[in-house]
N, C-alpha and C positions, 0 to 999 in steps of 0.2 A: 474661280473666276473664269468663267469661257471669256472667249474673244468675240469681238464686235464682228457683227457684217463686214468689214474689211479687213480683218485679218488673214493670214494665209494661213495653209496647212502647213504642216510640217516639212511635205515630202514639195511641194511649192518655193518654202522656202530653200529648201537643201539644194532643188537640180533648178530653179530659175532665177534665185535669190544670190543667196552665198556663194555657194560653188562656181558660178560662172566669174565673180570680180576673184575671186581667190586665183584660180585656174589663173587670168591675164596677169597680174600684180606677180606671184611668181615666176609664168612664164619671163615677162618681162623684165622682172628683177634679176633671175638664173641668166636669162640669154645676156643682158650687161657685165653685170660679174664674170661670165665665162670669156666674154668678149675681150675685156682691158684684162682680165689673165691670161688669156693666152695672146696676147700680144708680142711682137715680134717671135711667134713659132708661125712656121708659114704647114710645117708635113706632120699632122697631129697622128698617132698612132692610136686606137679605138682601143688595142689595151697593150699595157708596157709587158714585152716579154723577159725569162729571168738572162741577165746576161749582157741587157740591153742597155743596161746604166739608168741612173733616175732622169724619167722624163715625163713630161704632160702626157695624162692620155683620156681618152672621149672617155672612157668608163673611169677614173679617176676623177674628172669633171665631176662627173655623176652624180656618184654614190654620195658625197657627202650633202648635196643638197637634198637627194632625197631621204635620207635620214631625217635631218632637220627639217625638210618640209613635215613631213609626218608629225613630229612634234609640236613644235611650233602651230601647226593650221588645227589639230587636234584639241590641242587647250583655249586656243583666240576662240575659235567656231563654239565648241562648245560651250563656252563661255557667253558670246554671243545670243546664241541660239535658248540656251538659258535664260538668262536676262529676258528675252523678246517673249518666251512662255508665260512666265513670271509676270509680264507686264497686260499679257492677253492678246499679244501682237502676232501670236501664231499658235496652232492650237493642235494638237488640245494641250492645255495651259498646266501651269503646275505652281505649287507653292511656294512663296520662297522659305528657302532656308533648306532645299532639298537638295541632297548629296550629287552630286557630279564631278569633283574632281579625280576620284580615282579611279573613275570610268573611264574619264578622259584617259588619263596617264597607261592603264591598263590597253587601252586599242592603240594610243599614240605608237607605243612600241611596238604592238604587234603590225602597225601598220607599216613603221620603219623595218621591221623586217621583213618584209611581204617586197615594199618600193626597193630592197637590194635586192632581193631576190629577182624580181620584173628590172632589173638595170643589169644584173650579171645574166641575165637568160638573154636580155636583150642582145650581149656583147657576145656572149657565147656564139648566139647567131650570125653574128657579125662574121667574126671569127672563124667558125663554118662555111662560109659563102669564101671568104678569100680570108688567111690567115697570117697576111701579108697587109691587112687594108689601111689604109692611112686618110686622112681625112685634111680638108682648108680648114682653116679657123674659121669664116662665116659659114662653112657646112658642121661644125664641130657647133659653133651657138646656136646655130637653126636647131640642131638635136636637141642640145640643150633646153632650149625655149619650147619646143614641144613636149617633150617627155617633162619635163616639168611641171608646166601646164595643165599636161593629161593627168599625171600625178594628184596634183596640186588638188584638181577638182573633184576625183575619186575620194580622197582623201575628206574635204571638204564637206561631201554628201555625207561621207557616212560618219563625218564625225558630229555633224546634226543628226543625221536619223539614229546615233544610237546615244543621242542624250537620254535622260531618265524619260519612263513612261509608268504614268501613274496609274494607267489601266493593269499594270504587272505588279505584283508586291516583288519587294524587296528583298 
């Protein structure tokens, strides 16, 4: 079943469609969350050194949302993104009853560990620049809210574009 005159393509819906409400809705969910967590810390440290005693820190913040971003936006999208082939609403279309979850599952993770890697390179830099650097709370969720964001919608794109393609065997 192709898609009607108004359906979108693939690559349509990934970088104008999905990916952009993903990208916002995490940004703005990560920057709230980091916000009322780090509440009453005023001198955020970008990463806890050893010796330092347990404390908040910007790459702590981090890492754990981008894992779960990865996950989470990995299975929703493609899931999505599916459904909307299936129905001819974005093309080229595909049948239902056709495998994608452990597609999904297989990039999710790889994508979680791609988004720690890009959050400890990030800090590493940090770190380099001044290894002393500490960070406000509203500078520490602005990060937040960006790198999430950027995340989010990298994330997003490619977890639509590498739903199944049935121009490929299986």
């Amino acid at each position: 079943m192709e898609g009607s005159n108004n359906s979108l393509t693939i690559r349509e819906f990934a970088f104008k469609k999905q990916a952009p409400v993903d990208g916002l809705v995490n940004a703005v969910l990560n920057g709230v969350i980091t916000y009322f967590l780090l509440a009453g810390v005023t001198d955020i440290p970008v990463i806890s050194t050893p010796g330092s005693g347990f404390s908040h820190s910007l790459l702590g913040t981090l890492v754990i949302p981008a894992i779960i971003i990865a996950f989470v936006i990995s299975l929703l999208t493609s899931r999505i993104a599916v459904k909307k082939r299936i129905k001819g609403e974005i093309t080229p279309s595909l049948d239902a009853g056709v495998p994608w979850v452990k597609g999904a599952l297989k990039w999710g993770i790889a994508r979680a560990v791609i988004n720690v890697f890009v959050v400890y390179g990030l800090g590493g830099m940090l770190i380099q620049i001044s290894p002393d650097i500490r960070v406000s709370r509203v500078a520490a969720t602005m990060i937040v809210f960006v790198v999430a964001g950027v995340l989010a919608y990298i994330v997003s794109a490619t977890a639509v574009l590498r739903t199944p393609d049935p121009r490929v065997p299986s």
